[in-house]
N, CA and C atoms as an extended XYZ file, in Angstrom:
558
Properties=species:S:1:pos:R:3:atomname:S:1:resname:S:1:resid:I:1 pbc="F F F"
N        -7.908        3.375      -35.692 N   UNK     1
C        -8.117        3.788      -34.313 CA  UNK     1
C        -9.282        4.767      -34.248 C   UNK     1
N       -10.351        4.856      -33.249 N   UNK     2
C       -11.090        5.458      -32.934 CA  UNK     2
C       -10.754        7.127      -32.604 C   UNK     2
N       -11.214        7.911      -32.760 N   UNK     3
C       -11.108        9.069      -32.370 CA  UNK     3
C       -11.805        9.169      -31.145 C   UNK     3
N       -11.847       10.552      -30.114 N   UNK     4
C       -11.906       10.552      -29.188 CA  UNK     4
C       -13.750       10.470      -28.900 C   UNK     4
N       -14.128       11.371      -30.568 N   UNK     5
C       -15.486       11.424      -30.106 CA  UNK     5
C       -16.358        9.970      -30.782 C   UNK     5
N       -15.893        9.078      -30.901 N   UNK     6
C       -16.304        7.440      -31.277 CA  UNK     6
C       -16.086        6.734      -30.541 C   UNK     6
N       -14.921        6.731      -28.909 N   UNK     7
C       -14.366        6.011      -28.620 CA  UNK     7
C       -15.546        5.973      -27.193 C   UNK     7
N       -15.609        5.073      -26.742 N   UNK     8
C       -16.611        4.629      -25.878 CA  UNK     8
C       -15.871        5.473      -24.859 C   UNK     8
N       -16.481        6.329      -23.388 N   UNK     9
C       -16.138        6.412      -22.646 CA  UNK     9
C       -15.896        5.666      -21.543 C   UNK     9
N       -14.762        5.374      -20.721 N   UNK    10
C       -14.937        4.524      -19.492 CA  UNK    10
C       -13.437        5.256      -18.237 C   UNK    10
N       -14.394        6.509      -17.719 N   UNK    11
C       -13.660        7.065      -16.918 CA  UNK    11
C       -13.045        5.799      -16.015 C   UNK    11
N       -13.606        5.298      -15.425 N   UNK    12
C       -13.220        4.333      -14.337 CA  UNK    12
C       -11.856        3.220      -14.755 C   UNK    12
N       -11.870        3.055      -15.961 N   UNK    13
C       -10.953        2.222      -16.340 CA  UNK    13
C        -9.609        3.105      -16.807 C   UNK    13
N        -9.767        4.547      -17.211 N   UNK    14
C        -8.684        5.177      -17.445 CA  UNK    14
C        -8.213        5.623      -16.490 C   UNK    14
N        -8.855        6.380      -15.772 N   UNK    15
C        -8.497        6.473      -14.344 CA  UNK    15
C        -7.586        5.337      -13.527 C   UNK    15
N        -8.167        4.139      -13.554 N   UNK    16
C        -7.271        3.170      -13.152 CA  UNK    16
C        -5.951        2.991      -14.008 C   UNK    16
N        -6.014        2.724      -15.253 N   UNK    17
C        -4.724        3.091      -16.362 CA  UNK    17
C        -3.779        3.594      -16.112 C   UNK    17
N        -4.218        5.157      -15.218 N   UNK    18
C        -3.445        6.285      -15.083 CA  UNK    18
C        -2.672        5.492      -14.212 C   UNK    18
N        -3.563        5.237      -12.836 N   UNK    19
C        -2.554        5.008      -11.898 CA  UNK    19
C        -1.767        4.095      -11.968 C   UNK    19
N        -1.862        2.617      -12.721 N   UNK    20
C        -0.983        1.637      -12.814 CA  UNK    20
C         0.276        2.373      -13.737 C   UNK    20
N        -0.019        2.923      -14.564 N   UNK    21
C         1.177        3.787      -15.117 CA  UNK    21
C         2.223        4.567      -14.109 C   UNK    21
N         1.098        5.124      -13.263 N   UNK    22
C         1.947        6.162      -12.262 CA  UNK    22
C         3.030        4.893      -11.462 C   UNK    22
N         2.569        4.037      -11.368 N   UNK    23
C         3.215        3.262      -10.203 CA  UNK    23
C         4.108        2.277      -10.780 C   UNK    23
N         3.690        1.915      -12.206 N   UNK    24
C         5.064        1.765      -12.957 CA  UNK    24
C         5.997        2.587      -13.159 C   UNK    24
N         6.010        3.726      -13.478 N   UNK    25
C         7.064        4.668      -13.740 CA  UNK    25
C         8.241        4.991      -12.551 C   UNK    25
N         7.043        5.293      -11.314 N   UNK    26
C         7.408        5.343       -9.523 CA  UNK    26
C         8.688        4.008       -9.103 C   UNK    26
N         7.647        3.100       -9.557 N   UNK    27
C         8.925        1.757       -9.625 CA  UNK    27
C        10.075        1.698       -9.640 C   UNK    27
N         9.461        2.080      -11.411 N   UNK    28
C        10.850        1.748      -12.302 CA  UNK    28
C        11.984        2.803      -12.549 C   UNK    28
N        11.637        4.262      -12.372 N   UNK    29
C        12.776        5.494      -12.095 CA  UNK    29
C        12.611        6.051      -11.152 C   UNK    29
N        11.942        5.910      -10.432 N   UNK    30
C        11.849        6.764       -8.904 CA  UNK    30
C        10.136        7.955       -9.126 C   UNK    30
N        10.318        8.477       -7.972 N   UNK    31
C         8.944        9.166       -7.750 CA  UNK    31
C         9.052       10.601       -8.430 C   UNK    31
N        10.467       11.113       -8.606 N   UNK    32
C        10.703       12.007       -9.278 CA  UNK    32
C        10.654       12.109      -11.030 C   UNK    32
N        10.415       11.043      -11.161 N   UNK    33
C        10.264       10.366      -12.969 CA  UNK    33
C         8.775       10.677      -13.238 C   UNK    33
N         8.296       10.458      -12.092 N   UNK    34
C         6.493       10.467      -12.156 CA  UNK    34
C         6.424       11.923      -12.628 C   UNK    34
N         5.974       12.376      -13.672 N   UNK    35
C         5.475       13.600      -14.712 CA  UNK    35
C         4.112       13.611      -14.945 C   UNK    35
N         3.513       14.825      -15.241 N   UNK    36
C         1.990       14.247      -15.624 CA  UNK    36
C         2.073       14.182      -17.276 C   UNK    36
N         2.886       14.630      -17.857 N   UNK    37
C         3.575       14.416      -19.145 CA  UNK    37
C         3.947       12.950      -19.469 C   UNK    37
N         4.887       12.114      -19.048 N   UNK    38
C         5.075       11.312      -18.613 CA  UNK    38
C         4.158        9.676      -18.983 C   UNK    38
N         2.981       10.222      -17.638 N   UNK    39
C         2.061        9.436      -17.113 CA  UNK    39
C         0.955        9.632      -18.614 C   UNK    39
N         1.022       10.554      -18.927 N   UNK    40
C        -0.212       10.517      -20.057 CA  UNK    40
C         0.020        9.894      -21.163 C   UNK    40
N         1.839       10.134      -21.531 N   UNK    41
C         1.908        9.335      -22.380 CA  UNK    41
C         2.410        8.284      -22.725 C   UNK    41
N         2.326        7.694      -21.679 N   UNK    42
C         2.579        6.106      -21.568 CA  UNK    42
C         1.362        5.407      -21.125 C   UNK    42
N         0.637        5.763      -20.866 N   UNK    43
C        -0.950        5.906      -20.342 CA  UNK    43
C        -2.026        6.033      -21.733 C   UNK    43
N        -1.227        6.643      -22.773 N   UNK    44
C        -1.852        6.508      -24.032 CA  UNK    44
C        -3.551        7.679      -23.935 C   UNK    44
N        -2.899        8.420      -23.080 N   UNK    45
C        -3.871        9.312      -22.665 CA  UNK    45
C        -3.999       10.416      -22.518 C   UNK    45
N        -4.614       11.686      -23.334 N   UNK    46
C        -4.279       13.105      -23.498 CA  UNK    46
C        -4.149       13.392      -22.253 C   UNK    46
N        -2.993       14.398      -22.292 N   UNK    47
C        -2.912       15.151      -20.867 CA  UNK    47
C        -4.259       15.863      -20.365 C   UNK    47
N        -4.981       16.305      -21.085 N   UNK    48
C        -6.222       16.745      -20.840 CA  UNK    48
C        -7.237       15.759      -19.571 C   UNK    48
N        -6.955       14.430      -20.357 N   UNK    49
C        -7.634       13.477      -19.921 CA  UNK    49
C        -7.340       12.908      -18.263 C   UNK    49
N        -6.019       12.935      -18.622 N   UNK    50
C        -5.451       13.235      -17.143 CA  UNK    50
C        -5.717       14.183      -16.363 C   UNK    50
N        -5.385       15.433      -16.697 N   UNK    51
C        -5.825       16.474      -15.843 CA  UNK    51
C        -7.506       15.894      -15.170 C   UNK    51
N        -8.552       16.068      -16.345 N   UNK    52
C        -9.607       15.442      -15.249 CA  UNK    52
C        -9.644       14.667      -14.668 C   UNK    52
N        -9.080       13.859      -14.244 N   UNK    53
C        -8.823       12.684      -13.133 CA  UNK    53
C        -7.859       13.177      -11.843 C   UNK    53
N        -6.804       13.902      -12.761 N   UNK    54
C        -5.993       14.288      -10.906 CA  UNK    54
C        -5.381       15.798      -12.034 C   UNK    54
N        -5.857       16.793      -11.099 N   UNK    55
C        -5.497       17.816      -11.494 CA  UNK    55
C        -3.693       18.132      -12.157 C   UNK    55
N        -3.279       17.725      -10.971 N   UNK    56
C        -1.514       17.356      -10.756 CA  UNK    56
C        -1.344       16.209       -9.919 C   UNK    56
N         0.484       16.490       -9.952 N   UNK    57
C         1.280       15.117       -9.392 CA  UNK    57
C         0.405       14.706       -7.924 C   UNK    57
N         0.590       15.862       -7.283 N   UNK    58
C        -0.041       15.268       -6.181 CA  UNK    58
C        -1.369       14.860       -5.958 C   UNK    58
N        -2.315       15.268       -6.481 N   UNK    59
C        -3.543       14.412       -6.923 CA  UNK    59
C        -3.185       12.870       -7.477 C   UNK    59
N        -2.269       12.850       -8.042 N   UNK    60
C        -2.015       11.708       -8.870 CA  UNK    60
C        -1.658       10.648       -7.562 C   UNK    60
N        -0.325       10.926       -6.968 N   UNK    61
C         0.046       10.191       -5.514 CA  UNK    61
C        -1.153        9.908       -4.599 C   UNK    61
N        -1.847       10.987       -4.441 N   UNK    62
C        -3.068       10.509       -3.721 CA  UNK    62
C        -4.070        9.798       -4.108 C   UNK    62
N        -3.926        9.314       -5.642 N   UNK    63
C        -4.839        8.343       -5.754 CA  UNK    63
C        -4.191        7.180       -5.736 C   UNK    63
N        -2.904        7.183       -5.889 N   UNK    64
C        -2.325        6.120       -5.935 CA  UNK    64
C        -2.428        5.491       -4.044 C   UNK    64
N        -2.599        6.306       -3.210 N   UNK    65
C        -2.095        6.011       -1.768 CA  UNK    65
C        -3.392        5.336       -1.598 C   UNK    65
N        -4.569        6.275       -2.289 N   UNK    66
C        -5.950        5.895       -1.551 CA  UNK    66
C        -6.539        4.654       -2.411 C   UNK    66
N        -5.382        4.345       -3.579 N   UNK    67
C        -6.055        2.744       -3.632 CA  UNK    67
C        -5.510        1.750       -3.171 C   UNK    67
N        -4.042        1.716       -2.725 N   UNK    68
C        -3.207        1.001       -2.134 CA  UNK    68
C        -3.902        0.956       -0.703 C   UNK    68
N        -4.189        2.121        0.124 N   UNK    69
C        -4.808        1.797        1.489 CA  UNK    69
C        -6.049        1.288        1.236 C   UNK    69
N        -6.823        1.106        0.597 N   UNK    70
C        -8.020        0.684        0.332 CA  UNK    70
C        -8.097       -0.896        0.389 C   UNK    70
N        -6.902       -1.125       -0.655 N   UNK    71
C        -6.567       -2.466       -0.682 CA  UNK    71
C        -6.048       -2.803        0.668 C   UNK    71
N        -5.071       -2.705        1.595 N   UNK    72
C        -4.373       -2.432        2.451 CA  UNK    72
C        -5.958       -3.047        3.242 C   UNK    72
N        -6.769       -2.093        3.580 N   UNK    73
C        -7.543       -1.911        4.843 CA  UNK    73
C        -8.223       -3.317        4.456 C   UNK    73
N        -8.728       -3.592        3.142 N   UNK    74
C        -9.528       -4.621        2.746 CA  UNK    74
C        -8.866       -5.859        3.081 C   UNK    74
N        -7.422       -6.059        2.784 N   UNK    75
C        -6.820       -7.558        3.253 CA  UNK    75
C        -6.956       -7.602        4.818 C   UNK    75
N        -6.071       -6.510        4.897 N   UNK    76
C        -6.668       -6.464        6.719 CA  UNK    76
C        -7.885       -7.106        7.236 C   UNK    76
N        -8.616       -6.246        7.064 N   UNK    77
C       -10.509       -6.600        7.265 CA  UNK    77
C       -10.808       -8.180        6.639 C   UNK    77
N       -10.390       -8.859        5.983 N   UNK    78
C       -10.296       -9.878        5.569 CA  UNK    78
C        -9.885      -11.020        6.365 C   UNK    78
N        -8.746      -10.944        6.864 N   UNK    79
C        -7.639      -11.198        7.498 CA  UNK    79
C        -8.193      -11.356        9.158 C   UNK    79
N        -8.937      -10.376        9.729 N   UNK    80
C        -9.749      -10.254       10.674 CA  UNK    80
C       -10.784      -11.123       10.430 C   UNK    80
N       -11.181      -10.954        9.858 N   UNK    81
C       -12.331      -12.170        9.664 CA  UNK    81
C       -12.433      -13.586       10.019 C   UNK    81
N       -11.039      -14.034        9.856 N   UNK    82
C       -10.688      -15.435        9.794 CA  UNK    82
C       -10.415      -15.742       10.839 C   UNK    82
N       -10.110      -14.667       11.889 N   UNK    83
C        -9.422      -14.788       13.228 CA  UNK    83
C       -10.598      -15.256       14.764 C   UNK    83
N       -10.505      -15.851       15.247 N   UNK    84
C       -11.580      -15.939       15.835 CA  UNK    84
C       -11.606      -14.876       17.631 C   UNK    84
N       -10.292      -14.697       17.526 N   UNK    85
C        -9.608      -14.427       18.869 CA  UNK    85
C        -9.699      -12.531       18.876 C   UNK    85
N       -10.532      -12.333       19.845 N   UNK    86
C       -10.439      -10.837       19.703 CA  UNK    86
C        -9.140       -9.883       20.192 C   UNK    86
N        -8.255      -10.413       21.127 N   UNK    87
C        -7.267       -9.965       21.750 CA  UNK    87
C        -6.184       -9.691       20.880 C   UNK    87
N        -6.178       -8.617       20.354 N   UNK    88
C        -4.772       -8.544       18.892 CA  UNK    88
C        -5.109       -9.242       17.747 C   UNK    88
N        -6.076       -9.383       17.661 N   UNK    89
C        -7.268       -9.803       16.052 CA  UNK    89
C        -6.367       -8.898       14.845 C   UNK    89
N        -6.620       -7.394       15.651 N   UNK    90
C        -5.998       -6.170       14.228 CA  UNK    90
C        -4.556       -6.578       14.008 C   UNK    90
N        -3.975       -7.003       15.283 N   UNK    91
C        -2.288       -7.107       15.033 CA  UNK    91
C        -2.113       -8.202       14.122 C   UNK    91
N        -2.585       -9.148       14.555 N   UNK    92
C        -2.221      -10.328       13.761 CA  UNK    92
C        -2.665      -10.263       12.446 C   UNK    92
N        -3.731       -9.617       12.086 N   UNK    93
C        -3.952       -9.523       10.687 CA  UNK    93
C        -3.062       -8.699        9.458 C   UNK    93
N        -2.863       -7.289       10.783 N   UNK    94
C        -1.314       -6.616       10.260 CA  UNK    94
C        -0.293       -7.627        9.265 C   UNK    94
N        -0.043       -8.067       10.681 N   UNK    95
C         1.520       -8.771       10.452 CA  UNK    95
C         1.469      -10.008        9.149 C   UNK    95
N        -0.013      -10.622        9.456 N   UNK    96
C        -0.278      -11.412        8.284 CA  UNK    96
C        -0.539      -10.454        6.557 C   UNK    96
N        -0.787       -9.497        6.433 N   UNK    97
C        -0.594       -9.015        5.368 CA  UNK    97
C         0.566       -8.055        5.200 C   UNK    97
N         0.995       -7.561        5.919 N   UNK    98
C         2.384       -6.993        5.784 CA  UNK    98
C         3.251       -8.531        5.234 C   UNK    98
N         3.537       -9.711        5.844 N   UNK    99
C         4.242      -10.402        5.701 CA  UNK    99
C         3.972      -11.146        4.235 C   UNK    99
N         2.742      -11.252        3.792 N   UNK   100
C         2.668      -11.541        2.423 CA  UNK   100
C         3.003      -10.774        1.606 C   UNK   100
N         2.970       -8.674        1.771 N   UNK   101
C         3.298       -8.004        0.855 CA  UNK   101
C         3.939       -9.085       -0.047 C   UNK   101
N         5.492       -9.017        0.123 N   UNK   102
C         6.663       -9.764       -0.609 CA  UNK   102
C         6.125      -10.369       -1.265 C   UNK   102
N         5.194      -11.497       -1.175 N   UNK   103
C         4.942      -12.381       -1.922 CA  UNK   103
C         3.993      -12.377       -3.215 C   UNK   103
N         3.221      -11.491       -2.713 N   UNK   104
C         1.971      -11.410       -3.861 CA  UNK   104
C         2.565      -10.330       -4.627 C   UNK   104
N         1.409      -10.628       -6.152 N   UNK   105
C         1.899       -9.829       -7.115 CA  UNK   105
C         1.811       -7.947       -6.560 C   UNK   105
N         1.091       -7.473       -5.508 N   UNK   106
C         1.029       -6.308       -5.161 CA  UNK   106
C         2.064       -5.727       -4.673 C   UNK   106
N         3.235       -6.259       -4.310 N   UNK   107
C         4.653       -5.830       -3.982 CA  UNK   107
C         5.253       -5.087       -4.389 C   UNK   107
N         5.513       -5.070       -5.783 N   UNK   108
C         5.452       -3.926       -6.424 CA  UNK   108
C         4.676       -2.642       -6.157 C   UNK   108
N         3.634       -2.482       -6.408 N   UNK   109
C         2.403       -1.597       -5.579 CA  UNK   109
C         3.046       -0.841       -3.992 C   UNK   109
N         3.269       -1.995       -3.313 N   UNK   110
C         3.846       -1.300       -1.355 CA  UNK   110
C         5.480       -0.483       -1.844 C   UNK   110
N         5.739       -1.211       -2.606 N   UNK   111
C         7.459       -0.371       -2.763 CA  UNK   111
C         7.456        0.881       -3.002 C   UNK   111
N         6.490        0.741       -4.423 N   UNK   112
C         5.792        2.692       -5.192 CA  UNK   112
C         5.625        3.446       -3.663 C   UNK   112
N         4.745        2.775       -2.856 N   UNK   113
C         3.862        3.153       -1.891 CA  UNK   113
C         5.177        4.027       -0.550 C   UNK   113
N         6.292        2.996       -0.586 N   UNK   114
C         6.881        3.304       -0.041 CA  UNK   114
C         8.082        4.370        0.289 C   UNK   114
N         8.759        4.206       -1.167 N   UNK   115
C         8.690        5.302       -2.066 CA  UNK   115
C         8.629        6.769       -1.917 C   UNK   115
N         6.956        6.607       -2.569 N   UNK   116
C         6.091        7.830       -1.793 CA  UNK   116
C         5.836        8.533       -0.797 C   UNK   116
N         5.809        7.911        0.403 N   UNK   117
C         6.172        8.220        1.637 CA  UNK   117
C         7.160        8.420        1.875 C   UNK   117
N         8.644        8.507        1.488 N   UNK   118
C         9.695        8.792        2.103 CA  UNK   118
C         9.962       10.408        1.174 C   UNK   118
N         9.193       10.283        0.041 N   UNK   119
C         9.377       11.614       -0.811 CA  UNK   119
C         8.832       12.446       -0.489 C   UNK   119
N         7.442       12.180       -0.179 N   UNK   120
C         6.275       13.263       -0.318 CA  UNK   120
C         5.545       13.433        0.928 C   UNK   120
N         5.842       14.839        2.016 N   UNK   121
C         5.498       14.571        3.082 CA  UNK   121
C         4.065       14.943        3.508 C   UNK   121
N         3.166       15.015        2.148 N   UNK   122
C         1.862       15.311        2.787 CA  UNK   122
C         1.384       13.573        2.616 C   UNK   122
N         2.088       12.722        1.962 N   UNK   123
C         1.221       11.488        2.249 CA  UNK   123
C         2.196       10.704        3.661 C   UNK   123
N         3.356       11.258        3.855 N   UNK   124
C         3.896       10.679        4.961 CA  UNK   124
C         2.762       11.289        6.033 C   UNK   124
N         2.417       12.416        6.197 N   UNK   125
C         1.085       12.723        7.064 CA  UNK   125
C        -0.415       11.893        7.060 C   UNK   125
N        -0.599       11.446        5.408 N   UNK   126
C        -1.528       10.859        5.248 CA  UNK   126
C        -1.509        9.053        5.992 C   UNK   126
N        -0.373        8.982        5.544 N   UNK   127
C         0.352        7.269        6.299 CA  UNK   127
C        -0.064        7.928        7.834 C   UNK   127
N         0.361        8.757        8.225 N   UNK   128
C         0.389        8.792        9.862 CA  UNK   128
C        -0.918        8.673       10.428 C   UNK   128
N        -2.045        9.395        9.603 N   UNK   129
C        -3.033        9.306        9.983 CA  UNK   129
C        -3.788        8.525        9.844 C   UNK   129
N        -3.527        7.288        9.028 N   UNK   130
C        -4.078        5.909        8.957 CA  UNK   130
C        -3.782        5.069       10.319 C   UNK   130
N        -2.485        5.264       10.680 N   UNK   131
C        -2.043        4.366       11.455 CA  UNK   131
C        -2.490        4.853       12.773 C   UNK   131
N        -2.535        6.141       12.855 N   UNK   132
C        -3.573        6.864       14.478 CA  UNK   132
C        -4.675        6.559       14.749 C   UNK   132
N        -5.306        6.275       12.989 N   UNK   133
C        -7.027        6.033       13.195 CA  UNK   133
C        -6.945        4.570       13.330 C   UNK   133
N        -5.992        3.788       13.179 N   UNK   134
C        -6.441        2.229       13.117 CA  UNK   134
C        -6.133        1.812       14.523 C   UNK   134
N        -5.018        2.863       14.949 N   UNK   135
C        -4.528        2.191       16.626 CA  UNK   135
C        -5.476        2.735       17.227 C   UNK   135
N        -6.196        3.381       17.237 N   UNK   136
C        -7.414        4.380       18.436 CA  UNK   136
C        -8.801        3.197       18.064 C   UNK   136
N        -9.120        2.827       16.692 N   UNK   137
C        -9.687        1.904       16.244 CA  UNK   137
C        -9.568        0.347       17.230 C   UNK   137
N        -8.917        0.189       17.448 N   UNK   138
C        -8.621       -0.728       18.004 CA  UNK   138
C        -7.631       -1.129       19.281 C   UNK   138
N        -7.625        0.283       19.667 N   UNK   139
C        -6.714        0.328       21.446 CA  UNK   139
C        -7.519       -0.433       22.522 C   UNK   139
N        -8.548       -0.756       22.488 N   UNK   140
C        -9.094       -1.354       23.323 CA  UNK   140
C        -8.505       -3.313       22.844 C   UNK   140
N        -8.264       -3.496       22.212 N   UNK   141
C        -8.157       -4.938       22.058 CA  UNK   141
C        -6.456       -5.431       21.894 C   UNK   141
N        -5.812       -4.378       20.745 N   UNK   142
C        -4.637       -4.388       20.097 CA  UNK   142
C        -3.940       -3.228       21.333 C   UNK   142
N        -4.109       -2.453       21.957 N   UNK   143
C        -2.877       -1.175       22.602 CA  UNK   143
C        -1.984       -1.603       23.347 C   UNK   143
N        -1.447       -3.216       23.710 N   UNK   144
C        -1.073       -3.734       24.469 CA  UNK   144
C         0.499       -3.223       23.881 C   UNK   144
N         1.396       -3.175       24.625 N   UNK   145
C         2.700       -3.256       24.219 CA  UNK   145
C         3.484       -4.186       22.980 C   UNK   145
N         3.051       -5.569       23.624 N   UNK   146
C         3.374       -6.633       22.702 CA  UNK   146
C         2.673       -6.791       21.327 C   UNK   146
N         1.179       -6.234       21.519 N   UNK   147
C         1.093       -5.714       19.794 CA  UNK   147
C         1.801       -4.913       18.974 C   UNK   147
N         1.627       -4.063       19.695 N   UNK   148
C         2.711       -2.592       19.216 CA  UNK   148
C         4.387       -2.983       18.893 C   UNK   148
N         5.316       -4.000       19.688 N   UNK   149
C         6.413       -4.202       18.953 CA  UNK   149
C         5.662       -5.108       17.655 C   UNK   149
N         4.728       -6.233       18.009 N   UNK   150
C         4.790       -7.235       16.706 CA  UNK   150
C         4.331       -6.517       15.287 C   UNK   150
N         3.365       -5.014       15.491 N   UNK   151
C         3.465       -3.826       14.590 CA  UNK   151
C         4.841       -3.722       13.961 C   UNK   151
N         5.243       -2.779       14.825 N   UNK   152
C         6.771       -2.478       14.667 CA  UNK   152
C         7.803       -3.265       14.014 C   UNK   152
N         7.811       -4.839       13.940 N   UNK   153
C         8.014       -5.969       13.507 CA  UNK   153
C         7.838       -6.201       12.307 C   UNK   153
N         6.470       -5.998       12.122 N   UNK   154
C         6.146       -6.486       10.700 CA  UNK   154
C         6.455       -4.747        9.785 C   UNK   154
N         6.625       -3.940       10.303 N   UNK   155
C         6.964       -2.622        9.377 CA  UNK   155
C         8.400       -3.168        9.351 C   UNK   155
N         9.479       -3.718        9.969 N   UNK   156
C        10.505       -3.888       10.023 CA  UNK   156
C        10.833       -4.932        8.927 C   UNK   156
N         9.882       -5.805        8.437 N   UNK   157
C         9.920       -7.135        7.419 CA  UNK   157
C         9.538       -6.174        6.617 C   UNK   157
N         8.740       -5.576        6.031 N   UNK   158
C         7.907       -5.060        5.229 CA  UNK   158
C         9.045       -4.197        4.414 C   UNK   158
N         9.807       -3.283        5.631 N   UNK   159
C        11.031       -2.731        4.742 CA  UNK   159
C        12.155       -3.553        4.456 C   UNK   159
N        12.202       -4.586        5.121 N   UNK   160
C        13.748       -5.511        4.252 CA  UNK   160
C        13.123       -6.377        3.498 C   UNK   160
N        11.975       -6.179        3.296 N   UNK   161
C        11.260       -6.773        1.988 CA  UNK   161
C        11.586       -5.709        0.971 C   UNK   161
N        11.329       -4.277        0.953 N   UNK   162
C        11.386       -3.413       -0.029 CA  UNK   162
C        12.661       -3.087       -0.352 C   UNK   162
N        14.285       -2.941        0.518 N   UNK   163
C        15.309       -2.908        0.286 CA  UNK   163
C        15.752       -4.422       -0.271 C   UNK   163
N        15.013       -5.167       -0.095 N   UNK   164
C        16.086       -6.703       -0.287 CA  UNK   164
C        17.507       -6.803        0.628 C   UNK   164
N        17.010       -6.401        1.781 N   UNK   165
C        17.987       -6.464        2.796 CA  UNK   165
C        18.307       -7.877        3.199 C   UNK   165
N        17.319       -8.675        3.539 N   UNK   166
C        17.661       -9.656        4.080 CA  UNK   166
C        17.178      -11.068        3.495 C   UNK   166
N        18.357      -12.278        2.894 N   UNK   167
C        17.144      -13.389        2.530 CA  UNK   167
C        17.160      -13.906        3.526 C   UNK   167
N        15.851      -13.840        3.709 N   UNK   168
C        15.340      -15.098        4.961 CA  UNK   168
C        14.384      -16.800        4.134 C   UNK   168
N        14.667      -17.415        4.527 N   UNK   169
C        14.182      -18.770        3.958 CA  UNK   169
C        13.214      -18.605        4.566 C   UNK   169
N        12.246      -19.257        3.813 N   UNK   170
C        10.326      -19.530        4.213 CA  UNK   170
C        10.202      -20.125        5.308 C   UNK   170
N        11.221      -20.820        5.711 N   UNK   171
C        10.606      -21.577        7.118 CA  UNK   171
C        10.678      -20.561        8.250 C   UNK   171
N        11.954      -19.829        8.484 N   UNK   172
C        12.937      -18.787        8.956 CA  UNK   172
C        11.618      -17.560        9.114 C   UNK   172
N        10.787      -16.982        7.604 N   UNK   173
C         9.675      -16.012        8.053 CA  UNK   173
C         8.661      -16.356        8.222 C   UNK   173
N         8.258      -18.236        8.506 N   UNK   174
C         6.981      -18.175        8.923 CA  UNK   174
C         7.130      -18.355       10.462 C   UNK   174
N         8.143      -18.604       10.600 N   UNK   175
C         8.717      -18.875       12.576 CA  UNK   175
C         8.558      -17.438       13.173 C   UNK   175
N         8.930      -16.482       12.294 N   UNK   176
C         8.744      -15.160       12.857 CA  UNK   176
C         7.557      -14.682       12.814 C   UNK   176
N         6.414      -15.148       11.838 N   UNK   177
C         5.078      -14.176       11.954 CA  UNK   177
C         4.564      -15.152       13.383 C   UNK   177
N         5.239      -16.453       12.997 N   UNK   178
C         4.541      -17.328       14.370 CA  UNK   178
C         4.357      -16.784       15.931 C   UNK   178
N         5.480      -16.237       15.719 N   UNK   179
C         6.242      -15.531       17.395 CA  UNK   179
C         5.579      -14.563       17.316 C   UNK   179
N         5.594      -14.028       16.325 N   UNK   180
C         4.797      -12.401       16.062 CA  UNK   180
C         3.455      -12.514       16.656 C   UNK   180
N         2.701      -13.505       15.799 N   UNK   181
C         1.189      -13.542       16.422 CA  UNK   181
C         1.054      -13.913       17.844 C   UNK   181
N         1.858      -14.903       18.172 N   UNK   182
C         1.643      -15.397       19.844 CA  UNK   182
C         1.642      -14.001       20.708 C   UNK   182
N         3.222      -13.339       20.235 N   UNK   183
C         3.073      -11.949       21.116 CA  UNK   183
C         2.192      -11.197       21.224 C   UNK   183
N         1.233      -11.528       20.152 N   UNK   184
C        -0.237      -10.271       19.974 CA  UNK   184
C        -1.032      -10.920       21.264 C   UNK   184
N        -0.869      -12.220       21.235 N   UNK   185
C        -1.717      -12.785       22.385 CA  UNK   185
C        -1.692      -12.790       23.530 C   UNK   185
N        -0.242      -12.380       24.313 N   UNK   186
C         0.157      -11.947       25.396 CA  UNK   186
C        -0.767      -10.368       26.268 C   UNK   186
């Protein structure tokens, strides 16, 4: 094995390391398991090394939030793209990536995410202020009522996706994003 001063540097990739660690651990024992002790050494990474990347835990959560929303904003914005209809464009793209969470391998990822937010109330502030800047972002097209429940809707799938509250059969949740999107169109 390389020592530290042979070993090629690649902040960007340990950095990322860190956080997939963080969000395994978050997962798999809860958000209170998350250590920076922990994270380093399952991360295979001096605590030192950690420290320069996120000072502490909460540095650590916040990178974890700000790559999950990153991703988040990007499917969105994606998702918009495809849409041709400006009237609830943002909603429907919502509801279309909220409703895949479940499915794709990033599911894991929204649960940590979710998690997090119910633990830690400076990113429950940080969640709030995503969702203020995206509805003011787009109140002129999306502020309609009927966006706002089919919102409300898809946060409502999104969490009996993360509890495993409810099985719904595939036909059963594509009938609902169906209804969902029409209502954006109202």
């Amino acid at each position: 094995m390389k020592n530290a001063y042979q070993r090629k540097k690649e902040p960007e990739r340990v950095r990322q390391q860190l956080l997939e660690v963080a969000a395994r651990l978050s997962f798999e024992q809860g958000i209170a398991a998350v250590t920076l002790d922990k994270v380093s050494q399952a991360a295979g990474v001096s605590k030192g090394g950690l420290l320069h990347h996120f000072p502490n835990k909460l540095a650590l959560l916040d990178g974890l939030f700000d790559e999950l929303i990153t991703r988040f904003d990007r499917a969105i914005e994606g998702a918009m793209v495809e849409d041709d209809v400006e009237r609830g464009r943002f909603t429907r793209a919502y509801l279309a990536v909220c409703f895949a969470l479940d499915a794709d391998a990033e599911g894991q990822d929204w649960q940590v995410l979710a998690i997090a937010l119910l633990a830690e109330p400076h990113l429950k502030a940080r969640w709030r202020d995503w969702v203020a800047r995206r509805s003011a972002e787009f109140a002129e097209t999306d502020g309609s009522p009927n966006c706002l429940i089919a919102r409300f809707a898809a946060d409502g799938v999104w969490l009996a996706d993360l509890l495993q509250s409810h099985d719904l059969e595939a036909s059963t949740r594509a009938e609902l994003l169906q209804k969902l999107k029409a209502l954006s169109l109202q």
